[in-house]
N, C-alpha and C positions, 0 to 999 in steps of 0.2 A: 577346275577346282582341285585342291590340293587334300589328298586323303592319307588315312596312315593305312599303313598295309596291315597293319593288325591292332585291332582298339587295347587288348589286353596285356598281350604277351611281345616278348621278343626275340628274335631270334639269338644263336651263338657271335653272329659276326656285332649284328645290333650290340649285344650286351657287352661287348669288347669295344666298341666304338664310343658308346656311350659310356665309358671310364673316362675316355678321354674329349669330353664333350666334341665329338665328330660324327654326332649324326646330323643329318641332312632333313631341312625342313619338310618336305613334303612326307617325313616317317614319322616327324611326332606335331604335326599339325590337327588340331581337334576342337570340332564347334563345339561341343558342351564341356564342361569339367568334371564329371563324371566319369567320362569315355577318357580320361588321361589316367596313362598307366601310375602303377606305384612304382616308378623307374628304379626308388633307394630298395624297397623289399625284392624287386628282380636282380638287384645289383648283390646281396647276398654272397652267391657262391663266384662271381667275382673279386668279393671281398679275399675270401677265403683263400681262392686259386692264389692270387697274387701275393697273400702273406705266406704261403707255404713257399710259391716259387722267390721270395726275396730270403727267406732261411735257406734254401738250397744256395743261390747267388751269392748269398754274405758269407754261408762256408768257402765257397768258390774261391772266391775272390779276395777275402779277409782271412780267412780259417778259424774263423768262429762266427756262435750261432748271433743273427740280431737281435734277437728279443730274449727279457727275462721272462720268466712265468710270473713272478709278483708281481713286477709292472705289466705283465702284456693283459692279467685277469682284474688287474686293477684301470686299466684303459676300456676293457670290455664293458667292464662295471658300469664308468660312466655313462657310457653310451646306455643301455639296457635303462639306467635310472632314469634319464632324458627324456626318454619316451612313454615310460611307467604313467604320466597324464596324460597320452593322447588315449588312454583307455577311458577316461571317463569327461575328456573336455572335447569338442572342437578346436582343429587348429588356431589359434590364433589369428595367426600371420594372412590365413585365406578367408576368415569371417571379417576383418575389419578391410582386407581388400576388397571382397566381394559388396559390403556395404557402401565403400566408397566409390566404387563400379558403379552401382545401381543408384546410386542417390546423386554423385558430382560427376562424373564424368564429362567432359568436354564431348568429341566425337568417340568415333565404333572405327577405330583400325579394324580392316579385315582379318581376320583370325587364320586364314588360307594364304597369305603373300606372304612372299620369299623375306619382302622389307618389312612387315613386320617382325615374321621370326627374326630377324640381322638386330633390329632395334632394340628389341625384347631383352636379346643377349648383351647388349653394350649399356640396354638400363639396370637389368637384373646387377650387374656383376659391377657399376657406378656406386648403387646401390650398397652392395656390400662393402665395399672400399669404405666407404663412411661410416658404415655400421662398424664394420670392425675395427677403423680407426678409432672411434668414440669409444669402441669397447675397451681400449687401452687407455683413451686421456679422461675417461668419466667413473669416477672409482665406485658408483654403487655399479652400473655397466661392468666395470672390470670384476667384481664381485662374483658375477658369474662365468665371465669369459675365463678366467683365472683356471679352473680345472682344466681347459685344454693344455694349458700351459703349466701344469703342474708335475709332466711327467720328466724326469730328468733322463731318458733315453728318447732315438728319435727314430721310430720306424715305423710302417703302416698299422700298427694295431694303437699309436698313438693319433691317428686319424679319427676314431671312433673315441677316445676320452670328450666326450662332449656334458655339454652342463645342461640341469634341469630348468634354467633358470631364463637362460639366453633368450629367448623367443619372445619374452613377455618386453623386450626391448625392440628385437631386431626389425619387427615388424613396423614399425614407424619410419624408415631407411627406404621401403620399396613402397609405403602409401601412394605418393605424386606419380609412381607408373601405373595405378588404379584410374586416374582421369583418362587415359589416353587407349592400353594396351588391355585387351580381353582377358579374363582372368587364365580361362584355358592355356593362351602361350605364357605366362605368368606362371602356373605350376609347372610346366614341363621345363621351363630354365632357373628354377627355384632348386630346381632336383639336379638337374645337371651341372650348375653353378657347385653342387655341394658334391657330387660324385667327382668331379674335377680333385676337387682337393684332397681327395682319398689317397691318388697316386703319387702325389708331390711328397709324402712325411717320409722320405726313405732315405739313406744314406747309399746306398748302394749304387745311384743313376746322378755322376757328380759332374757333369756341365752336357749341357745339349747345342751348345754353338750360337749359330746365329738365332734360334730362338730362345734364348735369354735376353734377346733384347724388346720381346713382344710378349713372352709370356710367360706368367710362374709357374715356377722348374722346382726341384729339391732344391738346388743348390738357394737362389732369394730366399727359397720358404724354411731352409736351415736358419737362413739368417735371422728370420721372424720370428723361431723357436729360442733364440741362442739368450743368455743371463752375460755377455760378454758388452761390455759398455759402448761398442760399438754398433750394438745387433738392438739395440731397444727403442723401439718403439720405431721399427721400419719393416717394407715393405706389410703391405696390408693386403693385396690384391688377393683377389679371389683367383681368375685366371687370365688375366691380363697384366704385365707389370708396368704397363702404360702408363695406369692413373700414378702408382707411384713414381714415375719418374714426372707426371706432370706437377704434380703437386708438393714436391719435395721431398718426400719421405723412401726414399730407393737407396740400397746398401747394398754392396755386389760382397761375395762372400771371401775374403780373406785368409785372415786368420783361424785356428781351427776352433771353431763353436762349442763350446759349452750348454747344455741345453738345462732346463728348467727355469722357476722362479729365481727371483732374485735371490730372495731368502727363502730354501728350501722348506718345505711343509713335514718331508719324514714319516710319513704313510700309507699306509693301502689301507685303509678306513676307505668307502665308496663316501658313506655320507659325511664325514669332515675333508675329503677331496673335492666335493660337492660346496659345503656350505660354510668352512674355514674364515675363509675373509667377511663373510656377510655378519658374523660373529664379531672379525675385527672391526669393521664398520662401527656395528651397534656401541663396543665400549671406546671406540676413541671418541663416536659423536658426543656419550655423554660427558668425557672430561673435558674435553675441547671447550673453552670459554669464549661467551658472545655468541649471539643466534646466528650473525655472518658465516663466523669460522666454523659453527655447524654443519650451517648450510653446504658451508664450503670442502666440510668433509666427507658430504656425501656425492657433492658432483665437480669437483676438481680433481687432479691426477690423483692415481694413488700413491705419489712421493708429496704430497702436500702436506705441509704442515702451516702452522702462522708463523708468518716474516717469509715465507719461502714463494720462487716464480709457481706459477699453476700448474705445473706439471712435474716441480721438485727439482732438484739440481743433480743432475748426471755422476757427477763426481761422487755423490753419498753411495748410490749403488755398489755394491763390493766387487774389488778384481775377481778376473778369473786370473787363477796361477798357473792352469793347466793341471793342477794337483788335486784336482777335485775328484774326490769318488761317491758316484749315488749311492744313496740308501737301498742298503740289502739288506736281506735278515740272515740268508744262505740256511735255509729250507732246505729240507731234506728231500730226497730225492723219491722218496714211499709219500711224505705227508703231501710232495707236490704232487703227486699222481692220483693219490685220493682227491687233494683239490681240485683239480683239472675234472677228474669224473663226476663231484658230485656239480662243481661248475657248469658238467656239456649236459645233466641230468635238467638243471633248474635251464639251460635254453633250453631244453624239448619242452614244460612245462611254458617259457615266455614265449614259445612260437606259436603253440597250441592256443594259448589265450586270447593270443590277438589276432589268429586266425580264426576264433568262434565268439570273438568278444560283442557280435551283436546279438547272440542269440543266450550268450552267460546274462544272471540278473545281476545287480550292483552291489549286491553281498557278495558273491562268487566272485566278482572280479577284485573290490577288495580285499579281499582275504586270501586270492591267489597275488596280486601286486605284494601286501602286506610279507605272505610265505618269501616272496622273489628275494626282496630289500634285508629279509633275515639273512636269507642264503647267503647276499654278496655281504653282507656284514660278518657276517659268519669267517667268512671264507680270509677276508681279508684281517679279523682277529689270526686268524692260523697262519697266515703268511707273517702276521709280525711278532709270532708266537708269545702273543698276549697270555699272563696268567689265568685271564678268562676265558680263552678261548674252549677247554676241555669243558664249561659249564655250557658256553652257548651253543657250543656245537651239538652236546648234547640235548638241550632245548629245543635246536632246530629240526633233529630228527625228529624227535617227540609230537611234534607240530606239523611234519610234513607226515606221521603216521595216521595223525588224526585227523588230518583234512581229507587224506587217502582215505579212508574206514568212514566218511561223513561224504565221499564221492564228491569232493571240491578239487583232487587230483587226480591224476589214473597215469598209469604207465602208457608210454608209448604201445607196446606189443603185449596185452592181454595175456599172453602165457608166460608172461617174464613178475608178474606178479610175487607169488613166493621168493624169485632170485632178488628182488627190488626191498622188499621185507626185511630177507636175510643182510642186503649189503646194509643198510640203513641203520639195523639195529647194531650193524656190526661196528666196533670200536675205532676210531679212524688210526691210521700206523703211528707208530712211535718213533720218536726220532732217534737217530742213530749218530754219535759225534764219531766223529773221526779224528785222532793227533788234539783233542780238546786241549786246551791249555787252563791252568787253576783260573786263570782270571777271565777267560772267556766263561766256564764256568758262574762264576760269582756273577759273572754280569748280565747273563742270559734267563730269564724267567722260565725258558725250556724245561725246566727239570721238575719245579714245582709245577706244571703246565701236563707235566704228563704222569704226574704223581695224584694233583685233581683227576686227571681223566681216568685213570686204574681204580682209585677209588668209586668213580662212580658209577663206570661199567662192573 
């Protein structure tokens, strides 16, 4: 019989292996679902290792850094918001498996053999292939998949841009492997299907040889990111590009990629990066004439319109000219430093939570979620140096003082208290232009932005 060598934890070589779904069944084989790790929360400072060592690489090799700080805390954001409901829901995805388990199941694959785990892996990731194809041709589905795909740069901390919304679809995709497959090897290639696709968002790792012909690499999954009229609406694969070449949908990468929406969005707003389109939806359904074309604007492509094929005509999509520059605000380099700290402050607060979230009561955890969702709103006002941002920002302190002093937060390290106070109340930096021009000037709300904030400090 086949055991894992450790119920809970794993080791340095595991935790590397398992980035690149290469661990071996008899290590993450488990009769109960219980005893299966939280592979994504051990996966953590793998995260992290590999996005600092792709900034060193990119200097390397490019000579400049990959990531911006707007986009890279506005990608984090998503992610952080995504999971803001596993604090107060059951998963989804594992309660309507686990019912379908216990009520229709066909037979009991053994949960200990090799060929189940083999099978597990080739349903799981069938699976997503579908799910995430539909994510792109079913436009209330696209509604939420749409954040991943919202960031117009492409490196691992666009990995984590994920949507809060996704789950409440995705889980219908892997129901039919609840007849057959134990739900235990079910979560542990759930997790690894998705830690796979961590390492793929990079630019810096641009053809792997003969495995591009077996499996998704950056280079396909650039393609999957790309707004260039050749890149939409291909390769889907999780981590096999098999089904896409089975099924029609495979683009080898070319030309060089343009990445984001079709038609840019233009923010670090967390919650309209979030919930933008689900908006658009609402007011096309209602102009939209005839309950059909309704209907049809909530589950046909998002290029749908009446008189148009189901999925919209390719041609409307706009070129890329190669001239395309993403949206910056070009943030100063004090206000970005303040972001980033008060940023790495609210994770120590989001880690804490959901490491004590069974024993917090359901006021505590609202009201720290509630605190979280200000923070990234906060934050990403100040990244697009919104005229409101010196009022909320100031709000947000206020509110994280008084959850502090009402014992709903606490500092990491007890004696850091006082210094925590002092940053907090202290006024966030002021921006500094350099070589300003009159009409950059004129155009910029920066000025009024920190002309509120003097006044109110």
């Amino acid at each position: 019989m086949a055991t894992s060598e450790s119920p809970k934890d794993v080791s340095f070589s595991q935790g590397i292996r398992m980035m690149f779904y290469a661990m071996k069944p008899n290590e993450t084989s488990f009769p109960n679902l219980d005893e299966v790790p939280d592979y994504v929360k051990q996966a953590t400072p793998f995260f992290i290792s590999l996005m600092l060592l792709e900034l060193v690489l990119g200097w390397i090799l490019k000579g400049k850094l990959a990531v911006r700080v707007d986009d890279a805390l506005t990608s984090i954001s998503a992610g952080i918001l995504s999971r803001l409901p596993m604090l107060f829901f059951r998963s989804i995805e594992f309660s309507t498996y686990i019912y379908v388990w216990e009520k229709y199941r066909l037979f009991n694959l053994p949960w200990d053999s090799p060929w189940t785990w083999h099978l597990t892996f080739l349903g799981v990731d069938l699976g997503y292939y579908w799910f995430h194809r539909m994510a792109h041709e079913v436009n209330i589905m696209w509604a939420a998949h749409q954040t991943h795909h919202s960031s117009e740069a492409y490196n691992l901390s666009t990995a984590l841009r994920q949507s809060a919304l996704q789950v409440y679809t995705s889980w219908i995709f892997y129901c039919p492997l609840a007849l057959i497959i134990p739900p235990p090897v079910y979560a542990v290639h759930l997790q690894f299907n998705l830690l796979y696709q961590f390492w793929i968002h990079t630019e810096v790792i641009e053809n792997l040889g003969p495995l591009e012909l077996i499996l998704n690499t950056p280079s396909h999954h650039r393609v999957h990111h790309g707004r260039n009229r050749y890149c939409i609406d291909k390769n889907f694969a999780g981590t096999l590009i098999i089904w896409d070449r089975i099924f029609g949908t495979f683009e080898a990468e070319n030309e060089k990629v343009s990445y984001g929406l079709t038609h840019p969005i233009n923010t670090f707003e967390p919650l309209k990066v979030q919930f933008h389109h689900m908006h658009y939806i609402w007011t096309t359904f209602w102009i939209t004439p005839g309950l059909w074309n309704k209907l049809s604007v909530i589950f046909k492509g998002p290029g749908w319109s009446p008189g148009k094929p189901r999925l919209g005509l390719l041609e409307e999509i706009p070129e890329v000219t190669g001239k395309e520059v993403p949206y910056a605000t070009h943030v100063s380099g004090s206000l970005q430093l303040y972001a980033l700290v008060q940023f790495a402050l609210m994770l120590g607060f989001y880690e804490d939570t959901f490491a004590d979230k069974d024993a917090l009561s359901q006021a505590t955890l609202l009201l720290r979620s509630g605190y979280i969702i200000l923070t990234l709103t906060s934050i990403g006002f100040l990244m697009e140096q919104r005229p409101q941002a010196a009022i909320l920002e100031t709000f947000r302190c206020s509110v994280f003082l008084m959850l502090y002093w009402l014992n709903y937060l606490k500092p990491f390290i007890p004696s850091w208290t006082h210094t925590f106070e002092i940053f907090i109340l202290s006024p966030f930096p002021k921006h500094k232009h350099e070589r300003q021009t009159k009409e950059d000037k004129d155009s910029t709300p920066l000025k009024k932005m920190l002309e509120d904030n003097k006044k109110v400090w």
